[in-house]
GUDRENFI-910708 format. One line per 5 residues: their letters; for each residue x, y, z of C-alpha. Coordinates in nm, 4 decimals, always signed. Layout:
a> X/Y/Z ~ ...
//
This chain:
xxxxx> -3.7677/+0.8330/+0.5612 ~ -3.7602/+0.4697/+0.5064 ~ -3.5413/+0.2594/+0.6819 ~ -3.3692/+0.1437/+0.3921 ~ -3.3625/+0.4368/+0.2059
xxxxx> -3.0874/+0.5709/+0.5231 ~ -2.9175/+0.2411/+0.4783 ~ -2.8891/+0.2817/+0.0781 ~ -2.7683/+0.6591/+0.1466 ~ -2.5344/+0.5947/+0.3901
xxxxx> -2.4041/+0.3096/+0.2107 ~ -2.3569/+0.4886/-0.0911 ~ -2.2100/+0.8162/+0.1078 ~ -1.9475/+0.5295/+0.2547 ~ -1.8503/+0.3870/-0.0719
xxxxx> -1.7530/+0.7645/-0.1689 ~ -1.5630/+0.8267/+0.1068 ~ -1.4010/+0.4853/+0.0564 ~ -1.2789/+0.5622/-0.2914 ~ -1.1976/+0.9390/-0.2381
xxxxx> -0.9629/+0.7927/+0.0421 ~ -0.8564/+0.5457/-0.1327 ~ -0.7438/+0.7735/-0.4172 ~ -0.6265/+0.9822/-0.1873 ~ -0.3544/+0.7416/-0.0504
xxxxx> -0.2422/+0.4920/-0.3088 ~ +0.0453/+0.7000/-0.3960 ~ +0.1500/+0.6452/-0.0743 ~ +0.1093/+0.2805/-0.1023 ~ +0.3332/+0.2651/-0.3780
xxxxx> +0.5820/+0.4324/-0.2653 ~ +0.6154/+0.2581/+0.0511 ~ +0.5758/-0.0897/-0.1782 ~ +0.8510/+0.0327/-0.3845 ~ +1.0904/+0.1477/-0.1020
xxxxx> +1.0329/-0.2265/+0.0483 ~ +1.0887/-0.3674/-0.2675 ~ +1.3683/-0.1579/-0.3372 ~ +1.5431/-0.2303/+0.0552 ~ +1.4440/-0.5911/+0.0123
xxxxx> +1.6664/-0.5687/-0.3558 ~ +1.9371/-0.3918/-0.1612 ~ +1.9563/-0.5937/+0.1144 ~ +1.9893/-0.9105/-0.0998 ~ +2.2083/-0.7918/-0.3279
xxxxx> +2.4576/-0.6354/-0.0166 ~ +2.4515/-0.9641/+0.1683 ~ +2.5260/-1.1594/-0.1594 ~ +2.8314/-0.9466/-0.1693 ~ +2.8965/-0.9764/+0.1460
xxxxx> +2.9445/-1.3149/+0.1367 ~ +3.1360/-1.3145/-0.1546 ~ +3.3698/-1.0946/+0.0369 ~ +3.3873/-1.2818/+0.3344 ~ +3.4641/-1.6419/+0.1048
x> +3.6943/-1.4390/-0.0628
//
């Protein structure tokens, strides 16, 4: 074996496991962008109220 043939192979048996775990989690990704998008929503449009409420 040639030194950089073991490099090449691992390198290439890396990238796989990269994108099989990378496919294996960004649907978790976007659901945890969309539940902090969705609480940072919520949490503007509450305290907007909020302080309508409390001028009011």
């Amino acid at each position: 074996m040639d030194f950089r043939d073991i490099i090449i192979g691992d390198w290439q048996l890396f990238q796989d496991f990269m994108w099989n775990f990378v496919f294996s989690i960004w649907p978790v990704v976007v659901i945890f962008i969309a539940v902090a998008a969705f609480g940072y929503l919520l949490e503007v449009t509450t305290g907007a109220l909020s302080n309508m409420f409390k001028r009011g």
